[in-house]
VEXPA-587602 format. One line per field, with one value per atom (N, C-alpha, C): residue number from 1; residue in one letter; atom name; x, z, y. Coordinates in nm, 3 decimals. Atoms other than C-alpha are relative to their C-alpha. Layout:
# VEXPA-587602
resi [NUM/...]
resn [A/...]
name [CA/...]
px [X/...]
pz [Z/...]
py [Y/...]
# end
This chain:
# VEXPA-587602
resi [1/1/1/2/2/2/3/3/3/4/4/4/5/5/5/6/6/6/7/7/7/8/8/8/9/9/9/10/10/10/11/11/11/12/12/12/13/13/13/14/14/14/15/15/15/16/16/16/17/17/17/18/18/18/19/19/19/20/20/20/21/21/21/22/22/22/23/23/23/24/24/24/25/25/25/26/26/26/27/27/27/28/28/28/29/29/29/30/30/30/31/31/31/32/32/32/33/33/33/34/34/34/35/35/35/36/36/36/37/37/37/38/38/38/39/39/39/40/40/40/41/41/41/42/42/42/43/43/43/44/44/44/45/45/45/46/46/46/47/47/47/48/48/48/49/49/49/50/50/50/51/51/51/52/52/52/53/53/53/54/54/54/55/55/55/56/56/56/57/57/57/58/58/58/59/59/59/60/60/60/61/61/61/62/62/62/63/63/63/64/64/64/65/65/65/66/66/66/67/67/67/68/68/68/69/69/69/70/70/70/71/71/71/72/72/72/73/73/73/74/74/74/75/75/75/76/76/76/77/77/77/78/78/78/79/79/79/80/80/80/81/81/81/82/82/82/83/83/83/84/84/84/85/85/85/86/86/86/87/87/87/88/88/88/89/89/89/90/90/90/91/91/91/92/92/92/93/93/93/94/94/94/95/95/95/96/96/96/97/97/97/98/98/98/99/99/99/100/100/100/101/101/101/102/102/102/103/103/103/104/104/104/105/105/105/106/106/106/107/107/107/108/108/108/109/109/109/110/110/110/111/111/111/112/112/112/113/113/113/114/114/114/115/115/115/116/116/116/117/117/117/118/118/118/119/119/119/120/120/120/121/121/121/122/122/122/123/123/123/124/124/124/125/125/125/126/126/126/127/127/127/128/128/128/129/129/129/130/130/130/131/131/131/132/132/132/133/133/133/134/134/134/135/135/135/136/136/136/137/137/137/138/138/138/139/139/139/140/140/140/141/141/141/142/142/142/143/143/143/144/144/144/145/145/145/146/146/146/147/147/147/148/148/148/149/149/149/150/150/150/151/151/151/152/152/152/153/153/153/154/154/154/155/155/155/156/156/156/157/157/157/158/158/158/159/159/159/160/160/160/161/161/161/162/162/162/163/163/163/164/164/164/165/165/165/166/166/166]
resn [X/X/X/X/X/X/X/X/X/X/X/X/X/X/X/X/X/X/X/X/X/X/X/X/X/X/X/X/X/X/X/X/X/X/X/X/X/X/X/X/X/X/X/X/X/X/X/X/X/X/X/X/X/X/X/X/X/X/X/X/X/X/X/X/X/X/X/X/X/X/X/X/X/X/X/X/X/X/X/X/X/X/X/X/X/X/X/X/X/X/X/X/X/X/X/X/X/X/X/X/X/X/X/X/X/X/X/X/X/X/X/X/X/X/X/X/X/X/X/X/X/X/X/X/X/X/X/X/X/X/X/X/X/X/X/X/X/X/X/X/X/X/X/X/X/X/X/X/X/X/X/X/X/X/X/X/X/X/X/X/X/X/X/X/X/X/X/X/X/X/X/X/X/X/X/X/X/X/X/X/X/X/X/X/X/X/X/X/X/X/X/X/X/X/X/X/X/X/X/X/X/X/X/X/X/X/X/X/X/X/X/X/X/X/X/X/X/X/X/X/X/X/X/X/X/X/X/X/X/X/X/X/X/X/X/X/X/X/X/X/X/X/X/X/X/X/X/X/X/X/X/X/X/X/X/X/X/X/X/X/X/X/X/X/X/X/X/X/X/X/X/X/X/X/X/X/X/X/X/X/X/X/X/X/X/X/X/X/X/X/X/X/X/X/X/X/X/X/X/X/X/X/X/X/X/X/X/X/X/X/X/X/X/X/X/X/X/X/X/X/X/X/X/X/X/X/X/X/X/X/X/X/X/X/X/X/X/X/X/X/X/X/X/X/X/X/X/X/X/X/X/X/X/X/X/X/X/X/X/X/X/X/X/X/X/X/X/X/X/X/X/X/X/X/X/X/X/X/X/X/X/X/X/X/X/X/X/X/X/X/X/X/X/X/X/X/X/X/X/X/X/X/X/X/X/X/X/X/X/X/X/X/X/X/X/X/X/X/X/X/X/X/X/X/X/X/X/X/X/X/X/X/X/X/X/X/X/X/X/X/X/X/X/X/X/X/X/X/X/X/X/X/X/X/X/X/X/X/X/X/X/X/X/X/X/X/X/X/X/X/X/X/X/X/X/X/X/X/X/X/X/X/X/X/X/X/X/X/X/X/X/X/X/X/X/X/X/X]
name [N/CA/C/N/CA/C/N/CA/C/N/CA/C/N/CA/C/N/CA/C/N/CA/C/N/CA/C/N/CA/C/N/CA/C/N/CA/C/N/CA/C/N/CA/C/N/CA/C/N/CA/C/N/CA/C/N/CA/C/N/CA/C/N/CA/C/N/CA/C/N/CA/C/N/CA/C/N/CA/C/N/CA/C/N/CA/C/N/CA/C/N/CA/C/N/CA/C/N/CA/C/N/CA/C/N/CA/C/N/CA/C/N/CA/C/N/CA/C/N/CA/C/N/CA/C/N/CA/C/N/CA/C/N/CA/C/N/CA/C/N/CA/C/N/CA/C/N/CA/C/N/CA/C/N/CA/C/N/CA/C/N/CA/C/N/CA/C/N/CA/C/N/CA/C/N/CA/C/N/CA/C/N/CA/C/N/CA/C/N/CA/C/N/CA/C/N/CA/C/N/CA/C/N/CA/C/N/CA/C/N/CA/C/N/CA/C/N/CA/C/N/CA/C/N/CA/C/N/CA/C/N/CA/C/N/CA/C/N/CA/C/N/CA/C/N/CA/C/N/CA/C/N/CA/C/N/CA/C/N/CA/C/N/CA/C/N/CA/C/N/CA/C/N/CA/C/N/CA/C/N/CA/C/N/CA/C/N/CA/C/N/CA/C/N/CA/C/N/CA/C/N/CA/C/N/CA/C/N/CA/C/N/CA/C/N/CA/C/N/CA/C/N/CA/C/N/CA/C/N/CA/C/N/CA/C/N/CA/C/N/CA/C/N/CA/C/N/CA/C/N/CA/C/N/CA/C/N/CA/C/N/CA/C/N/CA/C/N/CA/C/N/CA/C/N/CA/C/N/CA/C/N/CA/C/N/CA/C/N/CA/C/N/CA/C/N/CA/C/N/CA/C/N/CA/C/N/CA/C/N/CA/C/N/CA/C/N/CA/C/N/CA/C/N/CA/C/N/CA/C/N/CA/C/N/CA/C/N/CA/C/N/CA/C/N/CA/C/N/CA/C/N/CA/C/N/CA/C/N/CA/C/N/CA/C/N/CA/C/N/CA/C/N/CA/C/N/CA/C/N/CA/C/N/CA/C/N/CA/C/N/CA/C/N/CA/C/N/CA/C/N/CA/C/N/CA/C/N/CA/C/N/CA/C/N/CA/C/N/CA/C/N/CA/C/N/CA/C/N/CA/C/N/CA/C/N/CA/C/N/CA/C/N/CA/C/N/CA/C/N/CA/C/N/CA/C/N/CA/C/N/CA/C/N/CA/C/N/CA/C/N/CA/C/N/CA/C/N/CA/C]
px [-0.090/9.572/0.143/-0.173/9.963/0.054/-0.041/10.172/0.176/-0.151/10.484/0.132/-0.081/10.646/0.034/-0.033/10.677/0.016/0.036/10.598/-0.004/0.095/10.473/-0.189/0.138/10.125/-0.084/0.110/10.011/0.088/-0.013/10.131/0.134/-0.073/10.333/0.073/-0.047/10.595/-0.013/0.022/10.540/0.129/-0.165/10.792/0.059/-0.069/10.771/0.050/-0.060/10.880/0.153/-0.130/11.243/0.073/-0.057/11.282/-0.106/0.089/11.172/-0.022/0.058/10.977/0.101/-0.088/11.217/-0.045/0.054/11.106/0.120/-0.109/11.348/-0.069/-0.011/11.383/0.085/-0.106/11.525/0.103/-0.150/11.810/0.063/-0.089/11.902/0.148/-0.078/12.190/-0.024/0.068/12.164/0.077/-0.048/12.252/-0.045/0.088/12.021/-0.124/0.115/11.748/-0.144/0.145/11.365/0.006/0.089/11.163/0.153/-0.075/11.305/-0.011/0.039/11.120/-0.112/0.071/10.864/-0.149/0.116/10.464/-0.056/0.043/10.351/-0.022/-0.031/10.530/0.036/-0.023/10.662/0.153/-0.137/11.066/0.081/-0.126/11.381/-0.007/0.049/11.276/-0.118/0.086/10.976/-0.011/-0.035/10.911/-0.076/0.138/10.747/0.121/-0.091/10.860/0.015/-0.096/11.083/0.082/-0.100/11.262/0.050/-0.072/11.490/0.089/-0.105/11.684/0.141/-0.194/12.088/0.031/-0.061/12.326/0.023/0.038/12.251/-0.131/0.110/11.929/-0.008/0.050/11.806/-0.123/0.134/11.537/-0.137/0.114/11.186/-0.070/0.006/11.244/-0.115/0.133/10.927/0.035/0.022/10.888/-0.143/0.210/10.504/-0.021/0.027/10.398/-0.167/0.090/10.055/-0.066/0.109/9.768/-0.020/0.101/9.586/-0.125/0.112/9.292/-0.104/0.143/9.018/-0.172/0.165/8.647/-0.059/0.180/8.377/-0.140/0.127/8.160/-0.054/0.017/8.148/-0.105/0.103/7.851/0.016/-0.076/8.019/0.099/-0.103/8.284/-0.055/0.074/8.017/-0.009/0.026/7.945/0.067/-0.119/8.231/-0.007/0.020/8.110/0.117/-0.144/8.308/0.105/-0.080/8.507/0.118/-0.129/8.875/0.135/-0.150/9.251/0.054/-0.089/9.400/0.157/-0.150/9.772/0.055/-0.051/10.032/0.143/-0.126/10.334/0.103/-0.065/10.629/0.105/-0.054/10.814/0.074/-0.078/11.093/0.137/-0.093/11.375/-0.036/-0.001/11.466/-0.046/0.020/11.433/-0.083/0.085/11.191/-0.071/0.077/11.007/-0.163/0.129/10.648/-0.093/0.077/10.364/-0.091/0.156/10.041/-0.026/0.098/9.792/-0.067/0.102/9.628/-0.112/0.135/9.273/0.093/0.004/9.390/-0.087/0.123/9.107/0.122/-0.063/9.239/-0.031/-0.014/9.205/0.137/-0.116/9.476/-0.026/0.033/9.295/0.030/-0.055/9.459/-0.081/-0.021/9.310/0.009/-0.088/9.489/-0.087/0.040/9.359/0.078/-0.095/9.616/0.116/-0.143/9.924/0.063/-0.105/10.193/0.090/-0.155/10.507/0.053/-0.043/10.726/0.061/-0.014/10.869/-0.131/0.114/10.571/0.014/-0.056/10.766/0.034/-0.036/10.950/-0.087/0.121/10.668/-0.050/0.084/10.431/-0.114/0.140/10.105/-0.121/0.081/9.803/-0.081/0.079/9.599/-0.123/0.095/9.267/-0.048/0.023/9.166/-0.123/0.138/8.789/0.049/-0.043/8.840/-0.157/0.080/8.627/-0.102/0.079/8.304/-0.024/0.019/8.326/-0.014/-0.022/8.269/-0.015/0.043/8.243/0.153/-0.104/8.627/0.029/-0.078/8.790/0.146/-0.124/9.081/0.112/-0.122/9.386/0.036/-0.053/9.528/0.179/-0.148/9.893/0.043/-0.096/10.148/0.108/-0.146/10.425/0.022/-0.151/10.735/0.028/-0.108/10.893/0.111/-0.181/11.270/0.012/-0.017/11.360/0.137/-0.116/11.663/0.110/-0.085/11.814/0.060/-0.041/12.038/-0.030/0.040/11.920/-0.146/0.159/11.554/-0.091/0.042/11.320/-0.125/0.162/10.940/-0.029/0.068/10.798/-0.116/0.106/10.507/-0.057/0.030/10.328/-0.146/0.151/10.006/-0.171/0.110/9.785/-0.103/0.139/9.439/-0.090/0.089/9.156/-0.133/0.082/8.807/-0.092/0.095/8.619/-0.095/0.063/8.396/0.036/-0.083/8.633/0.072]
pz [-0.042/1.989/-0.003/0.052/1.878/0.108/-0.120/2.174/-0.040/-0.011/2.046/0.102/-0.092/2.362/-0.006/-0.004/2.294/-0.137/0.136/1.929/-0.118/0.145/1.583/0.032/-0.001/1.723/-0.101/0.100/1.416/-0.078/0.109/1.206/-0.077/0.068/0.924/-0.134/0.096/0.703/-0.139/0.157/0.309/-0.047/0.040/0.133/-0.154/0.101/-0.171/-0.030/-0.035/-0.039/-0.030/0.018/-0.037/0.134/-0.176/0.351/0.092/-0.107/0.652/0.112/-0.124/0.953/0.063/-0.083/1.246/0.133/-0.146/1.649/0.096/-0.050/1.821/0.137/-0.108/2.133/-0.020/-0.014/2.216/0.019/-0.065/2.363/-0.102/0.120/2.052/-0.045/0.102/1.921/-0.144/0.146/1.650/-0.051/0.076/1.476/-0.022/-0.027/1.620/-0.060/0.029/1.475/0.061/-0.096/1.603/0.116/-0.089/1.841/0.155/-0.144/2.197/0.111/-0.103/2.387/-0.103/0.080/2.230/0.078/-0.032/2.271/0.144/-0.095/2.510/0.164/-0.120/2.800/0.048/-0.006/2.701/0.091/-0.028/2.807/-0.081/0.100/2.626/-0.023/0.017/2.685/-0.064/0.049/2.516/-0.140/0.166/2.192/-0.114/0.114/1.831/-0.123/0.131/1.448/-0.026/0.027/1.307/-0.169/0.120/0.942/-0.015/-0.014/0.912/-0.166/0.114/0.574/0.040/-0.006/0.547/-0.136/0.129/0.320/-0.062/0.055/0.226/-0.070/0.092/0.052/-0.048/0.084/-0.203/0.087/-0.010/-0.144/-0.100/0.069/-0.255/-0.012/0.007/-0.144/0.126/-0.131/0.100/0.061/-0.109/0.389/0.043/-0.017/0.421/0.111/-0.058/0.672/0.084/-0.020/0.734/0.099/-0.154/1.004/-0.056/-0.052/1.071/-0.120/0.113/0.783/0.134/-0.058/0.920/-0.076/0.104/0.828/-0.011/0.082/0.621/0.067/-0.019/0.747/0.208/-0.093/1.083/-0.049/0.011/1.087/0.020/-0.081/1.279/-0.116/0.066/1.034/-0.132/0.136/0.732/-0.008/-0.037/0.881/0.105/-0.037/0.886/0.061/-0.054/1.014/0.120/-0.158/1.349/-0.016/0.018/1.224/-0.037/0.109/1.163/0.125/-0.085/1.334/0.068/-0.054/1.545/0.019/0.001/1.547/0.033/-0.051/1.656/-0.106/0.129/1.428/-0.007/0.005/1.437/-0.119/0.067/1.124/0.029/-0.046/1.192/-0.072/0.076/0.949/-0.123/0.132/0.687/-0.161/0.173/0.395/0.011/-0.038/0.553/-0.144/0.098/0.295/0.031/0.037/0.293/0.083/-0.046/0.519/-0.061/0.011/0.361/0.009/-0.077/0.508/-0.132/0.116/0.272/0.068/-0.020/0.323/-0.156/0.072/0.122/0.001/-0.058/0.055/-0.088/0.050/-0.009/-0.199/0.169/-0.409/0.018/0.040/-0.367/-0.067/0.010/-0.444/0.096/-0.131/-0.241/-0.022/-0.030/-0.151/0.090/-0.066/-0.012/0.076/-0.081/0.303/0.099/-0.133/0.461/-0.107/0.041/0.331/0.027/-0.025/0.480/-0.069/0.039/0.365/0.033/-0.041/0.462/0.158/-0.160/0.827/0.047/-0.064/1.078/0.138/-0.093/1.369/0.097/-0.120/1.680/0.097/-0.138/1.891/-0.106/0.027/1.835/-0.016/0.077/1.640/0.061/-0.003/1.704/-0.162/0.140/1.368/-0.016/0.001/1.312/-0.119/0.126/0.993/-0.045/-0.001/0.908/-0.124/0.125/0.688/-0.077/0.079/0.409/-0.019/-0.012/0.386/-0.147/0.075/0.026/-0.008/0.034/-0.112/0.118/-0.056/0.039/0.122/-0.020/0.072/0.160/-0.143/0.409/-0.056/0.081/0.403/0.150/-0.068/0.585/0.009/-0.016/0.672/-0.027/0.021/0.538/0.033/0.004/0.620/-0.027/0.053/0.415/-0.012/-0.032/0.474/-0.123/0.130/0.177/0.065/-0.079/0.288/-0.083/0.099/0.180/-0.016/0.041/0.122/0.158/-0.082/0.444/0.101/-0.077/0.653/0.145/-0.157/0.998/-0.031/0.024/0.883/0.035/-0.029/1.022/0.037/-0.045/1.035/0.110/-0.136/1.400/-0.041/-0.067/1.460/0.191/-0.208/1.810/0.022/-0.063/1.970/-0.138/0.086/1.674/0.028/-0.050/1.743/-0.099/0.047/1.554/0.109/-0.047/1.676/0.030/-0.078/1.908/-0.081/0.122/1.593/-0.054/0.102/1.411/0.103]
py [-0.107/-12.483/-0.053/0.021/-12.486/0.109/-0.089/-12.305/-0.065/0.068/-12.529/0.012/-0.001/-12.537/-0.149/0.132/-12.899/-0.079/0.069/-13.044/0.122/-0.062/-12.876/-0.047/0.060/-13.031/-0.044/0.076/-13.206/0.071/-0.076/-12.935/-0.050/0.074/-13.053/0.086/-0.050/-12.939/-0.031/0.067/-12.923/-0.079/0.054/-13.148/0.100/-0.041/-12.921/0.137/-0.123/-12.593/0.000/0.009/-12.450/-0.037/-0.027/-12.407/-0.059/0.052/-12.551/0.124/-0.129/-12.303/-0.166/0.054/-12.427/0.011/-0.067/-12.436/0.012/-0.039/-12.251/0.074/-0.124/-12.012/0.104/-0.118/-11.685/-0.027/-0.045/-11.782/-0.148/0.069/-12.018/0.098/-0.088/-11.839/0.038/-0.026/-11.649/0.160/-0.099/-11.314/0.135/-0.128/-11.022/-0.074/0.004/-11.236/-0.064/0.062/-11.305/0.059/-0.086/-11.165/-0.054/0.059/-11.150/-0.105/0.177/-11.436/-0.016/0.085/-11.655/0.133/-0.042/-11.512/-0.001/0.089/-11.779/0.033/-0.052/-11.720/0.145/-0.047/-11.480/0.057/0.037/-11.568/-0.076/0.035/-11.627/-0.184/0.109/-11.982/-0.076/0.027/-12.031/0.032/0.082/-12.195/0.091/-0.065/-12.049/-0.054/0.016/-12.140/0.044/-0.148/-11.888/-0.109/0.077/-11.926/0.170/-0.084/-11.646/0.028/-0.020/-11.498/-0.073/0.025/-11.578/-0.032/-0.007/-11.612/-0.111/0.120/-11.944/-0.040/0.054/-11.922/0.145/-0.137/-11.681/0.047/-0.065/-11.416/-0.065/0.019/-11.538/-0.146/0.126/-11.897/-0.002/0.010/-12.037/-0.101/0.116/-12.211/-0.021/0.046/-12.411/-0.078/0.087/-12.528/-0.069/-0.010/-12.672/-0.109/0.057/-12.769/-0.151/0.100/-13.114/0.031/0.035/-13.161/0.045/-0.016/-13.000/-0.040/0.048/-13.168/0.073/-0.080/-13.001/-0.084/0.089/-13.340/0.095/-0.085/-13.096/0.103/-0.099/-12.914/0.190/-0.136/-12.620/0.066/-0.058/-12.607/0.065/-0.023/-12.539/0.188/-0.159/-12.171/0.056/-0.089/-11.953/0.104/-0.177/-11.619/-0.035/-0.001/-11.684/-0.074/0.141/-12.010/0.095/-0.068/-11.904/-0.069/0.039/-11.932/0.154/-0.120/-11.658/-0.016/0.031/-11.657/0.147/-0.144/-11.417/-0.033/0.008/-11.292/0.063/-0.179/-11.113/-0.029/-0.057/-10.979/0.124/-0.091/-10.780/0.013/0.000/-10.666/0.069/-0.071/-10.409/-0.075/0.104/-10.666/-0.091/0.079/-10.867/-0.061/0.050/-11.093/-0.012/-0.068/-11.161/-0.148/0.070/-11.398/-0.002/0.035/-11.567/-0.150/0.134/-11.755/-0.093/0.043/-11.987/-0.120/0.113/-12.222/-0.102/0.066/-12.527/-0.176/0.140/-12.824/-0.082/0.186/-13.222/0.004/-0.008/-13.123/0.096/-0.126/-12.865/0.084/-0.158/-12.555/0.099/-0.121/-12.250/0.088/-0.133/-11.934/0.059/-0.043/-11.699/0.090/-0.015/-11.601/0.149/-0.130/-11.294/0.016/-0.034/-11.127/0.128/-0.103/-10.946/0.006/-0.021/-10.810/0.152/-0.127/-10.611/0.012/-0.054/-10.468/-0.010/-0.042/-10.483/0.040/-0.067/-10.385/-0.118/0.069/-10.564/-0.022/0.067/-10.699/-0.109/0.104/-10.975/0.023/-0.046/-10.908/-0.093/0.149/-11.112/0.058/0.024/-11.204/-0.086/0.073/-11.320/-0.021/0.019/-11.484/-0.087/0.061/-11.598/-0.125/0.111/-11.939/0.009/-0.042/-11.941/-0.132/0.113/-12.159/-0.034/0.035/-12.221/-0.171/0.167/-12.605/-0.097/0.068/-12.940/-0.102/0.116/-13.088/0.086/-0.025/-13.093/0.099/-0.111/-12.847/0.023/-0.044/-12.712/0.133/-0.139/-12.388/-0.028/-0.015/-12.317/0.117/-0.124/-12.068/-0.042/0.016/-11.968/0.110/-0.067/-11.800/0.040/-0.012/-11.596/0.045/-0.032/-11.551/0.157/-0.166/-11.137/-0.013/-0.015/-10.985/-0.029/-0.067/-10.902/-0.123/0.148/-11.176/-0.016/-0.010/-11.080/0.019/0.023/-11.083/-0.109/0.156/-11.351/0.054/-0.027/-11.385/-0.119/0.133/-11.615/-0.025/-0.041/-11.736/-0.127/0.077/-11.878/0.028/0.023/-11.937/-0.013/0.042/-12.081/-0.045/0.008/-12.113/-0.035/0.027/-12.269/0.041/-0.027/-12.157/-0.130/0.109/-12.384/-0.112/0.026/-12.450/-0.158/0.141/-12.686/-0.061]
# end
């Protein structure tokens, strides 16, 4: 469980993305953008990663950032029916760009597991995403950020959850 009130908890930025997800708070300064308090606590003080448009990067550029290697040699982790990550999300902004989840195993095969785009409104979503029991390799969960058009646009997220399972 990721609550980033303190760390990234394991979770690790890609080096070959354009943008980095950032852990901020509400009461960061900022430019009308991101949710109004973090999930968690739910107060201007509390933490979640946020990467936000501006006028310093193009539209269409990503920000990756991914979990802790989860083992296949886990028995639990073999059968997915319940196995997955719950997370919460908020996308908010006319030009908003676009969220997907991806399952990636230690070969670097992706598939893509969730995809938003678009406005999804000013609150905080929760999301539940079954990981897929294909193959043998240990694997990872990624999320990446596409940056949109709009400069006050910014996708969060907060309270990441892996299922008891893994």
């Amino acid at each position: 469980h990721c609550n980033f009130e303190f760390d990234l908890c394991g979770w690790k930025q890609d080096e070959n993305d354009d943008l980095n997800w950032h852990l901020r708070t509400s009461s960061t300064p900022k430019l009308g953008t991101g949710p109004a308090t973090d999930h968690t606590l739910q107060e201007p003080s509390g933490h979640y990663i946020f990467i936000k448009s501006s006028f310093f990067q193009l539209p269409g550029q990503k920000a990756r950032i991914s979990s802790p290697v989860l083992s296949r040699r886990n028995k639990n982790c073999k059968v997915c029916e319940d196995v997955g990550i719950n997370f919460y999300y908020h996308m908010y902004g006319a030009h908003i760009g676009s969220l997907i989840v991806y399952q990636r195993t230690t070969s670097k095969h992706e598939k893509i597991l969730l995809n938003l785009t678009g406005n999804q409104g000013n609150f905080w979503q929760r999301k539940a995403v079954t990981l897929s029991g294909d193959g043998d390799d240990d694997f990872q969960v990624v999320f990446e950020g596409i940056a949109g058009r709009g400069p006050k646009d910014g996708i969060a997220l907060d309270d990441l959850t892996f299922s008891r399972e893994c």
